[in-house]
Structure formats: structure tokens, C-alpha cells
N, C-alpha and C positions, 0 to 999 in steps of 0.2 A: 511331471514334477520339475525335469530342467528349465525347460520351457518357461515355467511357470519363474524360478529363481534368476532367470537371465531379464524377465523382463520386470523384475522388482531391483536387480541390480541397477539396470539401465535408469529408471525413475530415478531411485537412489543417488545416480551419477547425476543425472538431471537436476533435483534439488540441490545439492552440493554446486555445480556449475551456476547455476541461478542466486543462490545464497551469496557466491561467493563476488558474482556482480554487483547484487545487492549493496553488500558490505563494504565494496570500493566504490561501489556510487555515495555512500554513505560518509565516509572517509573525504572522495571529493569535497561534497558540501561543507564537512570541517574545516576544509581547509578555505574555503571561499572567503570567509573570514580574516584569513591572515594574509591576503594577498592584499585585500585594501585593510591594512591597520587604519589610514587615514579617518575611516567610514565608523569608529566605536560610535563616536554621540548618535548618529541615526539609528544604529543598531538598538541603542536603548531606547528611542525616542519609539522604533518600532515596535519592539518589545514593551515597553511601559502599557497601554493598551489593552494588551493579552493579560497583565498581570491581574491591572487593576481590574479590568471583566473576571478572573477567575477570581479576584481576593471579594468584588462588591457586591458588584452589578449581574450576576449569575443569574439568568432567566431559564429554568430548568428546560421547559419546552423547547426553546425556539435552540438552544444549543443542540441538543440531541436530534432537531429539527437540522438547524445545519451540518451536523455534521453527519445525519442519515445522508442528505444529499449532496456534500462532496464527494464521501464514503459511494453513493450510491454512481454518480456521475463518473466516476474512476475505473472503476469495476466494470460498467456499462460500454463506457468508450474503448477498455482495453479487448473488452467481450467482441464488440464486432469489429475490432481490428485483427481480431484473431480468425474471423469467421472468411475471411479471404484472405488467400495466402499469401499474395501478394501487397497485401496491409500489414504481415505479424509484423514489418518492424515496429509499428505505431505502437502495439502494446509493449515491446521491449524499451524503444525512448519514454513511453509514460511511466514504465516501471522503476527507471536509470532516473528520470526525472522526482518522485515520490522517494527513494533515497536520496537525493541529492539535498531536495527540501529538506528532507526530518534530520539529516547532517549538519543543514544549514541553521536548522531552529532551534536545535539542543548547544550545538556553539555558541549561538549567538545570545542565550539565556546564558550560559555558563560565563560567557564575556562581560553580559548584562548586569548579571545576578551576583556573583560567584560563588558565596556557598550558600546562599540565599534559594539555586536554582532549583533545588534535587525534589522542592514541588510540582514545579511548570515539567520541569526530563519527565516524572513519572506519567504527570497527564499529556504528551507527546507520545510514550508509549502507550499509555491506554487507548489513546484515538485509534493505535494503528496494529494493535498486538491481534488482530480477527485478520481486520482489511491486509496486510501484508503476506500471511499465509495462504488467504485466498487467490492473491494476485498472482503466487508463487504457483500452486496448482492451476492457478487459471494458462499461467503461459504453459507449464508442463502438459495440461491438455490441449492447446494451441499448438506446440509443437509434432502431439502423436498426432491431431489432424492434419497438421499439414503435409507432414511425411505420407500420411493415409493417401490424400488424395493426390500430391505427387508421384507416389509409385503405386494407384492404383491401377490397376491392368481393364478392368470395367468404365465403360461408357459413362454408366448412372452410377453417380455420387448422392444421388437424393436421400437415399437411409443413412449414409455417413454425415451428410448435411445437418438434416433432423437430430440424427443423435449428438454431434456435435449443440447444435440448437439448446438441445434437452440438457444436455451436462452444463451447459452456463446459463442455462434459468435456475439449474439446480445451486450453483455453483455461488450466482449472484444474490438470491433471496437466502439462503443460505448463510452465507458471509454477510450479510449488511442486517438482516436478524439478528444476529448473534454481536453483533458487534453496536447493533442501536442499545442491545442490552447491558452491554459493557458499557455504553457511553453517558447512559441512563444512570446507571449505579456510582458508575464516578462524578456524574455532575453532583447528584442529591448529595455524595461525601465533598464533595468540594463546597459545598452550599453548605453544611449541614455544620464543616470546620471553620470557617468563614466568617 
């Protein structure tokens, strides 16, 4: 039963450590904005685009189509960065990176927009409110792996490999299911208010 609470602590600590990188990668990205104030007219000019596709031009498919396979492409490359240890940092820079953007995108809508923004913030969080909690366990299970296989005392890693393997096929179709569902349902409402 100790055992058991020490290593649901540890996790615990784990997502709180991870969150809280999250949040200041997040934080960066706001501020990316203010460093070149010069930069507002392109901001809208890049923004304008994302708008008018979410206000017109909304193709139910090919959206949820792209955004399976950013979603999907994200997930995948942080998965076998995780799966050699000597790779985890690729999924902690693509993770540091994926806040830094959605920092970058909700600023720059709010700078674009300003009270106009709070429909584009919502559909920013919807793209990412699956994909980000995935990503979160994805590294906390990249990190027991790795520890795993660094202080493994055994030659053969092959069943820890495998099962490693297994928790991010599980981990991956999992998360980009669930999250093609959310993306799904918000386009048809963005199309539907439109």
C-alpha cells in the first residue's frame, strides 16, 4: 500500500513538473508578441486567414482531416523520441515548442481581435484540450522508461521495449481518437454558427 502511494506521489510530482513547464512555455510564446510590437500588421495579416476559414470557408472534412494529422504527426514524432533515451530531449523541445505556439496564437488573436478573439482562444483550446494531456502522459511515460532502462540491472530490455512500444500505440490512437472527436464536433459548431 506504501509502495503503491509513493509511486502515485512521484507521477503526481511528475505532472505538476511537466504542467508547470508547459505553462511557462506558454507564457513565453505571449510574450513573443511583445518583443516585436513593430510586427501588429503581419500578425493580423496572419491571422485574418484563420478567421475568415473558421467564419466562411469551413470544410468539415479536410479540417478534422488536418488536424488528425498535425495532432497525429506530434504525438508520433514525440512517441519515438521517447522510445531512445538518448532522443527524450526531442519530445521535451516538441512539447516546450506546442506551448510556445498556442501562447503565440491566443496573443496574437487577442492583439488581432481583441474582444472580438474569445471565438478563435476557444477553438485553440479545442484543437488541443485531448492532444496536450496526451503529450503530458506521453513524456511521464517516457521518463519511467527511461529511468527503466538506465538502471536496469538485466542485459534484455526487450519486454520493457515492447511494453514501452504498447503504452504509445495505446497512448497514441487513444489521444488522436478522441481528440479527432472533439475536433469533429467543433467544426460542425463552427460551421453550423457561421
Amino acid at each position: 500500500m506504501r509502495r503503491r502511494k509513493n509511486k502515485l506521489e512521484k507521477i503526481n510530482k511528475s505532472i505538476l513538473i511537466i504542467g508547470i513547464i508547459f505553462i511557462f512555455s506558454i507564457v513565453v510564446g505571449s510574450f513573443l508578441n511583445k518583443i516585436w510590437p513593430s510586427y501588429q500588421k503581419e500578425i493580423f495579416l496572419n491571422i485574418s486567414p484563420m478567421i475568415d476559414y473558421y467564419d466562411s470557408n469551413l470544410n468539415l472534412k479536410s479540417n478534422v482531416i488536418n488536424n488528425l494529422k498535425s495532432d497525429f504527426l506530434l504525438i508520433f514524432i514525440m512517441s519515438l523520441s521517447t522510445l531512445f533515451v538518448f532522443t527524450f530531449p526531442i519530445a521535451m523541445i516538441l512539447f516546450i515548442i506546442k506551448g510556445i505556439s498556442i501562447g503565440y496564437t491566443i496573443n496574437s488573436i487577442i492583439l488581432a481581435l481583441k474582444i472580438k478573439s474569445i471565438k478563435m482562444i476557444l477553438v485553440t483550446f479545442s484543437k488541443n484540450i485531448i492532444v496536450i494531456p496526451g503529450t503530458i502522459i506521453l513524456l511521464i511515460i517516457g521518463i519511467n522508461y527511461a529511468k527503466e532502462v538506465l538502471f536496469q540491472k538485466k542485459k534484455n530490455i526487450l519486454p520493457l521495449f515492447n511494453r514501452h512500444i504498447l503504452n504509445m500505440l495505446l497512448l497514441i490512437f487513444g489521444t488522436i481518437f478522441v481528440q479527432a472527436i472533439i475536433n469533429f464536433l467543433i467544426t460542425s459548431l463552427m460551421k453550423m454558427l457561421a
